[in-house]
C-alpha positions as MATLAB code, in Angstrom:
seq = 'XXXXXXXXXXXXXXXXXXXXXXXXXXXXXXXXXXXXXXXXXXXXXXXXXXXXXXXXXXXXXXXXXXXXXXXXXXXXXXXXXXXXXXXXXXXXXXXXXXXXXXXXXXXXXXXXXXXXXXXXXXXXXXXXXXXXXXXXXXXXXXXXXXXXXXXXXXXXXXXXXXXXXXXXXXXXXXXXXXXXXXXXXXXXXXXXXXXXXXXXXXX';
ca = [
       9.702  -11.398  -22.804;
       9.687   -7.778  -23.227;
       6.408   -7.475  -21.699;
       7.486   -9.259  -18.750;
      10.850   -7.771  -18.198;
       8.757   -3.948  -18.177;
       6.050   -5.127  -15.438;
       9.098   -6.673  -13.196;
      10.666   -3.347  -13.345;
       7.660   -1.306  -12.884;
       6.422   -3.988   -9.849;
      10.298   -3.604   -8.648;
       9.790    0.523   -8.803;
       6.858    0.649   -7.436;
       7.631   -1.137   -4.144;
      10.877    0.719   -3.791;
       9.185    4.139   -3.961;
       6.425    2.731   -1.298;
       8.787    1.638    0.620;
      10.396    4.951    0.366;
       7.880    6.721    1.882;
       7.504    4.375    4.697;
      10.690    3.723    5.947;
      11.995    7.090    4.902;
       9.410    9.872    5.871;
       6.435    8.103    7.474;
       7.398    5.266   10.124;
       9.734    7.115   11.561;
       6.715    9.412   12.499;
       4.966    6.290   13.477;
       2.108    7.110   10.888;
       0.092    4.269    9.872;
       0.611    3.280    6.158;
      -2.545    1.493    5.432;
      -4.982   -0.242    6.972;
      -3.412   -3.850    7.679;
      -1.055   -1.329   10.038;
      -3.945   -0.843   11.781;
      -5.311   -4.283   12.125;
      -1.463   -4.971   13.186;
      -1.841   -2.934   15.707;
      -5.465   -4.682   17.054;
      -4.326   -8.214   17.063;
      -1.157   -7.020   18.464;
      -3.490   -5.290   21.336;
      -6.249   -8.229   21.577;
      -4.105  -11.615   21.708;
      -0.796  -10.202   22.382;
       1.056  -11.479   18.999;
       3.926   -9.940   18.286;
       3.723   -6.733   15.442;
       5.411   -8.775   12.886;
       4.317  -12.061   12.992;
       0.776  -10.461   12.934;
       1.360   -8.193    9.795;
       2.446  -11.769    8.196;
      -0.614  -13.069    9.253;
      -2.537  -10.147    7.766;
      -0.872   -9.995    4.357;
      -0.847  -13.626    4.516;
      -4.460  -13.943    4.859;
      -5.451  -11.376    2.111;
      -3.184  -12.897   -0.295;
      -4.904  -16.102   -0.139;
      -8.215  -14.185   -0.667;
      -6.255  -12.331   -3.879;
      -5.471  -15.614   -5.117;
      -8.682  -17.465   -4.854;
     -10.331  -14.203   -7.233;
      -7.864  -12.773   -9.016;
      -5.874  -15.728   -9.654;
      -2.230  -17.377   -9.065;
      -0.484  -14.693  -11.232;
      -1.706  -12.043   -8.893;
      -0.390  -13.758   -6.041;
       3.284  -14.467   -7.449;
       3.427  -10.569   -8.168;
       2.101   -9.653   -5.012;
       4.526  -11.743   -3.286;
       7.553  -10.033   -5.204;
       6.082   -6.459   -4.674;
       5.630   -7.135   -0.508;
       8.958   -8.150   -0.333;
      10.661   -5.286   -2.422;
       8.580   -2.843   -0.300;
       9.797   -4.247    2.903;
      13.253   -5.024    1.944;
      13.161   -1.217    1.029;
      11.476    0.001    4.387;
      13.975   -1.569    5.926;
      17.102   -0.436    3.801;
      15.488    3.313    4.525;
      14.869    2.973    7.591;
      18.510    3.193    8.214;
      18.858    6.767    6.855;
      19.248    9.617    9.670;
      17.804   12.450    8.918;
      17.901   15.795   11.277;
      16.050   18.823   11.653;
      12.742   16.479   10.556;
       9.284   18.316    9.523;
       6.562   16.731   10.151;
       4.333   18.640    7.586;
       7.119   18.178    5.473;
       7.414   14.172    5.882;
       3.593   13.105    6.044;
       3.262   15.142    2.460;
       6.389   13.687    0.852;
       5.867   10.094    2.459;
       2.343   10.468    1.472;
       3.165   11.203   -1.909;
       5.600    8.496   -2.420;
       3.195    5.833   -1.072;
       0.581    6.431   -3.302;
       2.618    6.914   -6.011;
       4.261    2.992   -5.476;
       0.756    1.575   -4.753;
      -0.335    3.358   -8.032;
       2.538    1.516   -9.942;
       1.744   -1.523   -8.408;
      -2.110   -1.378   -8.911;
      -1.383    0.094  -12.444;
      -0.071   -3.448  -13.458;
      -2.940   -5.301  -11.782;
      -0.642   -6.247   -8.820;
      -1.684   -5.158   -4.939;
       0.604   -3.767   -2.231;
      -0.079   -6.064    0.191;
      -2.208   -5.886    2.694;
      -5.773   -3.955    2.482;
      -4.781   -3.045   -1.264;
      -5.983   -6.721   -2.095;
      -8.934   -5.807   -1.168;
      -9.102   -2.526   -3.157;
      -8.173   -4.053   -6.393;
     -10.876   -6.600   -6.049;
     -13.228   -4.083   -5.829;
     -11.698   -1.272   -8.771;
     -12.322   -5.362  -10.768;
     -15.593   -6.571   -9.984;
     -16.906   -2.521   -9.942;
     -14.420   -1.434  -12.644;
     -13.688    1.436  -10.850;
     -10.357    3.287   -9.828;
      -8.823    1.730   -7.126;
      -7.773    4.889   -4.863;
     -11.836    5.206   -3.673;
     -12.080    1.826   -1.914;
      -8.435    1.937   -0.875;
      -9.061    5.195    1.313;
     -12.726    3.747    2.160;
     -11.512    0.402    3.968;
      -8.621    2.152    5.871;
     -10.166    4.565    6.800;
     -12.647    1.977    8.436;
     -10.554    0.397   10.071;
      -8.144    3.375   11.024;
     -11.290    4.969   13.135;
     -12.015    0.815   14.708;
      -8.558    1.297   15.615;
      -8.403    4.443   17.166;
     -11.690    4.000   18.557;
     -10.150    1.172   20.487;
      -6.487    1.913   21.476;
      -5.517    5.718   20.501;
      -7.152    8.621   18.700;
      -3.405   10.223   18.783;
      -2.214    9.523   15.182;
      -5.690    8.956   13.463;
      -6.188   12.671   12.381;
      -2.089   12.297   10.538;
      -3.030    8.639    9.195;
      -6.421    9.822    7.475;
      -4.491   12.963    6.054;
      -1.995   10.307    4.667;
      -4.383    8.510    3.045;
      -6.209   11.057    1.321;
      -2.939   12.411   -0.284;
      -1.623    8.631   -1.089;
      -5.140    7.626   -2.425;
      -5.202   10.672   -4.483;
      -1.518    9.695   -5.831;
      -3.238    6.099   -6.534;
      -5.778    7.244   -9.241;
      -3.119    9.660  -10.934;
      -0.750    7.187  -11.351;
      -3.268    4.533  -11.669;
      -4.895    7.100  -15.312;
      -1.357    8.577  -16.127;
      -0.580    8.085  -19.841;
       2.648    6.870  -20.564;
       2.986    6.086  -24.295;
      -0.760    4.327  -24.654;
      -4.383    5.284  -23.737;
      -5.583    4.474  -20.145;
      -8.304    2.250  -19.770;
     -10.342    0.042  -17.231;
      -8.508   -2.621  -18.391;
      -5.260   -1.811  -17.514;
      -5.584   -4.497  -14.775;
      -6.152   -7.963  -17.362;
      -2.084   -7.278  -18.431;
       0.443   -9.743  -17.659;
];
């Protein structure tokens, strides 16, 4: 019970913080977050489907894939960590703030993003989104997740900008390598036992 009550809270931090630096520093910027942003943006572009009901579709469809791998577990925590984060984008989105940097908000959104998707991933549970992907990977490779993470947006960041805008790829790709970076520190950060590759097999 203990064990479960400590991953709901971590899974509960971790999509606050991401969707901290979303709705609080990044968005408002209209920096892409991750990559399903980007493939948001393409269906939005190729069949005309509205921004939201398209990210649904998205998270929607990589969930399914998380689930068929990594198992109904994965999914039910996935599902509460999505919703945290975008009940939180949406609660900070609602915060005015003046005088805005933007050197100052890409770092410090940055930061926090990784920093949730490293809680998240740290507890063998995905942000939504592209970061199934990633964690299937950091499994079947047993690697860190932050590599594959920045890899597969980054892909599809420069198939986006490639085909609509090249405006915002140069501040998404700098957001990624500070958030990815964030990933694997949080990901190896000991708290009171020793990191290992398994860190992902926990309940």
């Amino acid at each position: 019970m203990n064990a479960f009550l400590s991953k709901f809270g971590l899974v509960i931090l971790g999509g606050v913080i991401q969707g901290a630096g979303m709705g609080l520093f990044l968005f408002p910027h209209s920096i892409p977050s991750g990559g399903a942003g980007g493939l948001t943006v393409l269906f939005n572009y190729w069949f005309g489907i509205s921004m939201g009901l398209a990210l649904w579709i998205i998270n929607f469809s990589f969930l399914l894939l998380g689930m068929k791998i990594l198992g109904r577990r994965f999914a039910v925590w996935t599902v509460v960590a999505i919703t945290m984060t975008s009940v939180s984008v949406q609660l900070f989105e609602q915060i005015s703030m003046v005088n805005r940097s933007l050197v100052y908000d890409l770092t410090a959104g940055s930061i926090l993003l990784g920093t949730g998707i490293g809680i998240l991933m740290r507890q063998g549970v995905s942000n939504g989104g592209i970061g199934v992907v990633a964690l299937i990977i950091s499994v079947r490779r047993k690697i860190l997740p932050g590599k594959p993470l920045f890899i597969v947006n980054m892909i599809i960041f420069l198939f986006t900008a490639l085909i609509i805008d090249w405006k915002l790829i140069f501040l998404a790709l700098i957001s990624q390598w500070i958030s990815t970076k964030l990933v694997d520190l949080t990901a190896t950060m000991s708290l009171q036992e020793t990191y290992t590759l398994d860190w992902r097999k926990k309940t």
